[in-house]
C-alpha positions as CSV (number, residue, x, y, z in Angstrom):
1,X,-183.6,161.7,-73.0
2,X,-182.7,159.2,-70.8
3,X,-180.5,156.9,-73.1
4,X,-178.8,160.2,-73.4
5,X,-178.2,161.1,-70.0
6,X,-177.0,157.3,-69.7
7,X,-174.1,158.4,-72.2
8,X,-173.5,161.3,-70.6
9,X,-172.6,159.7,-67.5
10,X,-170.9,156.8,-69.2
11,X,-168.7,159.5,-71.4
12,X,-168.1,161.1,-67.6
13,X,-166.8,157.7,-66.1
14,X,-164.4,157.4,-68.9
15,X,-163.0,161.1,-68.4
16,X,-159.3,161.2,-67.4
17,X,-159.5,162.5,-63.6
18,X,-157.6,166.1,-63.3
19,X,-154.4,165.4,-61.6
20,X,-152.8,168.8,-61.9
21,X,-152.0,168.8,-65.3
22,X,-153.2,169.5,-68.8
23,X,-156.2,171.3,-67.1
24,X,-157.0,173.6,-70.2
25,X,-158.1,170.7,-71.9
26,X,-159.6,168.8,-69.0
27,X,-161.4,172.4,-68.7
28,X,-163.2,172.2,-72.3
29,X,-163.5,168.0,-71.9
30,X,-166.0,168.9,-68.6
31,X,-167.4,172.2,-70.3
32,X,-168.7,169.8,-73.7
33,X,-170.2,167.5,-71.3
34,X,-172.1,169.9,-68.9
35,X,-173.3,171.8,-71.5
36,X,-174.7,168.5,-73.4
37,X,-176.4,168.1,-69.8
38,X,-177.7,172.0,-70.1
39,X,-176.3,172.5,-66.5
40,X,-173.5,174.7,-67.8
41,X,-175.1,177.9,-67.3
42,X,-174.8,177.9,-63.3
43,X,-171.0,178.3,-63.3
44,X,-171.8,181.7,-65.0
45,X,-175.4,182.7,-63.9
46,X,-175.9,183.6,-60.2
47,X,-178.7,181.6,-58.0
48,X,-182.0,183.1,-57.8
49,X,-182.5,185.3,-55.0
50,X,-185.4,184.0,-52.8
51,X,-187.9,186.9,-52.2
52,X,-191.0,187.3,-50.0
53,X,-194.1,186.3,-51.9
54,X,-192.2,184.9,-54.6
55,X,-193.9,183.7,-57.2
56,X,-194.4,179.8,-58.2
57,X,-192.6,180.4,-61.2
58,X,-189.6,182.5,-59.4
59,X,-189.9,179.2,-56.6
60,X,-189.5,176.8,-59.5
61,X,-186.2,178.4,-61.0
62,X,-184.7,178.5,-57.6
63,X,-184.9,175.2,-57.3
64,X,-184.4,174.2,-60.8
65,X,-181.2,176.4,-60.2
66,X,-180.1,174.5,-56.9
67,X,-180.7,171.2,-58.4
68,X,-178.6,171.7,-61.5
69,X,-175.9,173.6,-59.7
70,X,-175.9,170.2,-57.4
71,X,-175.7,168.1,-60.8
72,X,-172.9,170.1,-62.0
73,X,-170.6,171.0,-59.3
74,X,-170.7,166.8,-58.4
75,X,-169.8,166.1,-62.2
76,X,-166.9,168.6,-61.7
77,X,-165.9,166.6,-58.3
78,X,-166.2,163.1,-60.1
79,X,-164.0,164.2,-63.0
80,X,-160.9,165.3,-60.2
81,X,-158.9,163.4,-58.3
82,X,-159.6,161.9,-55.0
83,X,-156.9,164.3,-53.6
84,X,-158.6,167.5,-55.1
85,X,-161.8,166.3,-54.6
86,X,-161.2,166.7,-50.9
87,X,-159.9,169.8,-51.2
88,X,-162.4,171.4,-53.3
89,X,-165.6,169.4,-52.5
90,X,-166.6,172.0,-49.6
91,X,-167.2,174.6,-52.4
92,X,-170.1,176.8,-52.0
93,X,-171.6,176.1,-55.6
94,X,-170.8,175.2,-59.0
95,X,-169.5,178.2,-60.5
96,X,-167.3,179.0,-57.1
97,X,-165.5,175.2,-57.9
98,X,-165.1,176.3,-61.5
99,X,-163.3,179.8,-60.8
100,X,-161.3,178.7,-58.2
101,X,-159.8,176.1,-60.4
102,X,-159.3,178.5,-63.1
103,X,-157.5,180.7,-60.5
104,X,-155.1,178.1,-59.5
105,X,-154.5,176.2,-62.7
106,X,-154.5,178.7,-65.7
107,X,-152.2,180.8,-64.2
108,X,-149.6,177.6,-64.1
109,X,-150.7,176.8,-67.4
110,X,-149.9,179.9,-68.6
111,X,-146.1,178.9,-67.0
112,X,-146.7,175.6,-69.2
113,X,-147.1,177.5,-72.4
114,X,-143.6,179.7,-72.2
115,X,-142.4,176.5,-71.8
116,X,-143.8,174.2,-74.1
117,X,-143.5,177.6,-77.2
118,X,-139.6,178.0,-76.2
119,X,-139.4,174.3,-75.9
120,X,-140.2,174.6,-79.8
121,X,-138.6,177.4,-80.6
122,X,-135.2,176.6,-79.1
123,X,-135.5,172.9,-81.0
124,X,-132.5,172.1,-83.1
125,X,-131.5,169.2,-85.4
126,X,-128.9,167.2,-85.0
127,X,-126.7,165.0,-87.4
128,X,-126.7,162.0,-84.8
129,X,-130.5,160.8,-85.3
130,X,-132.6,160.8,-88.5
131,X,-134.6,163.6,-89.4
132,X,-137.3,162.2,-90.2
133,X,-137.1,161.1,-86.3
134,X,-137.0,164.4,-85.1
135,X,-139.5,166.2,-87.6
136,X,-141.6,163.4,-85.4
137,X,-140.3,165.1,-82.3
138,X,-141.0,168.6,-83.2
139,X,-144.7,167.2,-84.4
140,X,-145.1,166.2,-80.6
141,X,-143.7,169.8,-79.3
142,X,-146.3,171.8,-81.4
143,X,-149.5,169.1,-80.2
144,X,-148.3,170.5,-76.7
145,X,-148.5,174.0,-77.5
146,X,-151.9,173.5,-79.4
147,X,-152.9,171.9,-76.0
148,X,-151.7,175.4,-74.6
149,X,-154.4,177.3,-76.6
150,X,-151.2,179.0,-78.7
151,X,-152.0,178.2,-82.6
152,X,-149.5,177.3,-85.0
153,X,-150.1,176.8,-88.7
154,X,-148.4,175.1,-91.8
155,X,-147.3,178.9,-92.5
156,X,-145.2,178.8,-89.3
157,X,-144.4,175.6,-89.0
158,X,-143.0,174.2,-91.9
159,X,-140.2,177.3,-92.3
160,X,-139.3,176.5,-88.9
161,X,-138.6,173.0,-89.3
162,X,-136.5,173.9,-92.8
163,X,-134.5,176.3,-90.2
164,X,-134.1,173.2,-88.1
165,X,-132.8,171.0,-90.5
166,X,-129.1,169.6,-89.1
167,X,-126.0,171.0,-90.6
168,X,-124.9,168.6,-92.8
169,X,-128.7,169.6,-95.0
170,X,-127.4,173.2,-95.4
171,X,-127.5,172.8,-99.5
172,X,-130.9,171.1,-99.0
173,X,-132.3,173.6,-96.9
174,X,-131.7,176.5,-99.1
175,X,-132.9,174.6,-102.1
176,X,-136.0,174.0,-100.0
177,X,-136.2,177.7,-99.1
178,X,-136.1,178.6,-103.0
179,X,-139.1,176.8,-103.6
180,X,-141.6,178.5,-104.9
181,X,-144.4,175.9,-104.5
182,X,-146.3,176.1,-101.6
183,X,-146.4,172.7,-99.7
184,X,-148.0,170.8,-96.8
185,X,-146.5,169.5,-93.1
186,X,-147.1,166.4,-95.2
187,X,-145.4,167.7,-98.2
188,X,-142.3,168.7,-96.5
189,X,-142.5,165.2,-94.3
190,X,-142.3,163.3,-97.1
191,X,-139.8,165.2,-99.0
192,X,-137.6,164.8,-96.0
193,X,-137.9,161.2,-95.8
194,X,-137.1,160.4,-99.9
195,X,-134.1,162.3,-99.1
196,X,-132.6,160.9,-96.3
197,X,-133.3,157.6,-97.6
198,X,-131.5,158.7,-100.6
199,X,-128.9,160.1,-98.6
200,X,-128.7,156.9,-96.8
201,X,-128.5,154.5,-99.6
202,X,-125.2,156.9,-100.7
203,X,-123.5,156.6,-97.2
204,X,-124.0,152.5,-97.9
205,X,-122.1,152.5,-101.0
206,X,-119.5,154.8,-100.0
207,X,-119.3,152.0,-97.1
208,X,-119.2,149.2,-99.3
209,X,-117.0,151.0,-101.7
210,X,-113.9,152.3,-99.5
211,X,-114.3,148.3,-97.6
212,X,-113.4,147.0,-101.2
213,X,-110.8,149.5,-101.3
214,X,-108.8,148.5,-98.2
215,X,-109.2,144.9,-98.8
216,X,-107.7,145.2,-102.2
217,X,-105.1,147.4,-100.7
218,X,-104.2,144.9,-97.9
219,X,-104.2,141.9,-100.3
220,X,-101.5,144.0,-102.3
221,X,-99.3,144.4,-99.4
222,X,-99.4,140.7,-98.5
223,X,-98.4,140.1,-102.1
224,X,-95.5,142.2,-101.8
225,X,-94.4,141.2,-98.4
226,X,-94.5,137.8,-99.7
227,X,-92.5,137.0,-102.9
228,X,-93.4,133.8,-104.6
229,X,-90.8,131.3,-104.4
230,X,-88.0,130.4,-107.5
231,X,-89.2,126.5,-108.1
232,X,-86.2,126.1,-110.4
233,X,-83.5,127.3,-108.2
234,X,-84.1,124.1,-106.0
235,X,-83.5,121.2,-108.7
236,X,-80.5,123.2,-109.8
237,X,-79.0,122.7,-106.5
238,X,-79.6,118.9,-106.6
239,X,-78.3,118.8,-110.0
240,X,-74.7,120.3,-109.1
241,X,-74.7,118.4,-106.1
242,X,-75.4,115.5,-107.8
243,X,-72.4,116.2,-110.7
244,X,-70.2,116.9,-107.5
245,X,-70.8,113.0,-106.4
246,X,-70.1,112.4,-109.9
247,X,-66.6,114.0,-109.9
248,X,-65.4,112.6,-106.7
249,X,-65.6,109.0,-107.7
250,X,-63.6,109.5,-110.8
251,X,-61.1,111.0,-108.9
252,X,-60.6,108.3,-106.7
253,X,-60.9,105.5,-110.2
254,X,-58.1,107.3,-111.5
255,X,-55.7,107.3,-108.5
256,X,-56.4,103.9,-108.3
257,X,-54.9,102.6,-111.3
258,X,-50.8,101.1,-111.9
């Protein structure tokens, strides 16, 4: 009993402190713990009315009563904030702590919820980022609206993640839609990711491909710009310049002679 109260209040030191936020599931953290500590029951039962003559029995449950709504409400304090414990710690008992917090903090969760279920519902792919990426995203959305208390299944989720998909997959979604085999979140994840790999392995060639085709192109206009020079058209210039020498000196031998 006492190793496990030990664990108990280790498990409570190593509670995230409520700051405001995610209180539903702050709520059921505490709730698990008290009620491992069988104190829980004070938030809901009210204290023992002291009576004349009471009873040693009826004086023992009073203060059985005081004692663990003392254990719990300071649990409840420990596991807040410094800034809500001072504003809550001068609550009358236990189970006045518990539903004033409820009070103030479902009702924003509730606020939470819209937002987190439209924040899902509104999602939509784009082509700019992998899908695979923003599947991931969507997976994050719907852990926010489990936190909620809202409950999505594979039967939900997985058509609304095919609707998703980014324009460019409009021939794979409706292929995916005419499936008739049921599938998984981790079915549809990884038939997702072998086609976009797929998909980009095909954009890398087409890459590679219309590269080769420009270089070839510009390599062709070079050629063409640039006609390869006539090697022969330059010795025959020497050679009638040379038979031009040639001529003049026999003109001049023959006007020489008497």
């Amino acid at each position: 009993m006492a190793q496990s109260m030990k664990q108990m209040t280790q498990d409570f030191v190593k509670l995230e402190r409520f700051n405001k936020g995610n209180f539903k599931r702050w709520q059921k953290k505490v709730h698990f713990i008290l009620t491992t500590l069988k104190v829980v029951y004070v938030l809901t039962s009210p204290k023992p009315a002291e009576v004349e003559n009471e009873t040693l029995a009826q004086a023992r449950r009073r203060r059985k009563w005081e004692q663990d709504d003392y254990l719990c409400k300071g649990h409840i304090l420990n596991a807040m904030t410094d800034e809500l414990f001072d504003i809550y710690h001068s609550m009358g008992s236990a189970g006045a702590l518990w539903t004033a917090l409820e009070a103030k903090y479902l009702l924003e969760n509730a606020g939470a919820k819209k937002f987190v279920v439209s924040h899902f519902l509104n999602y939509k792919m784009t082509d700019d980022k992998l899908v695979v990426d923003q599947v991931h995203e969507i997976q994050h959305i719907i852990s926010q609206v489990h936190q909620q208390g809202v409950n999505l299944d594979d039967t939900i989720i997985i058509p609304s993640i095919i609707d998703k998909l980014p324009p460019s997959w409009k021939d794979f979604r409706k292929s995916l839609k005419h499936k008739k085999e049921e599938m998984t979140l981790e079915d549809l994840i990884q038939t997702l990711q072998v086609e976009e790999e797929s998909r980009l392995r095909d954009n890398k060639d087409d890459v590679i491909n219309q590269s080769s085709k420009v270089h070839m192109v510009e390599v062709a206009n070079v050629t063409n710009t640039n006609p390869p020079t006539q090697p022969w058209k330059g010795k025959q210039k020497r050679k009638m310049h040379q038979n031009g020498k040639g001529s003049d000196k026999n003109k001049k031998l023959k006007g020489a002679c008497f």
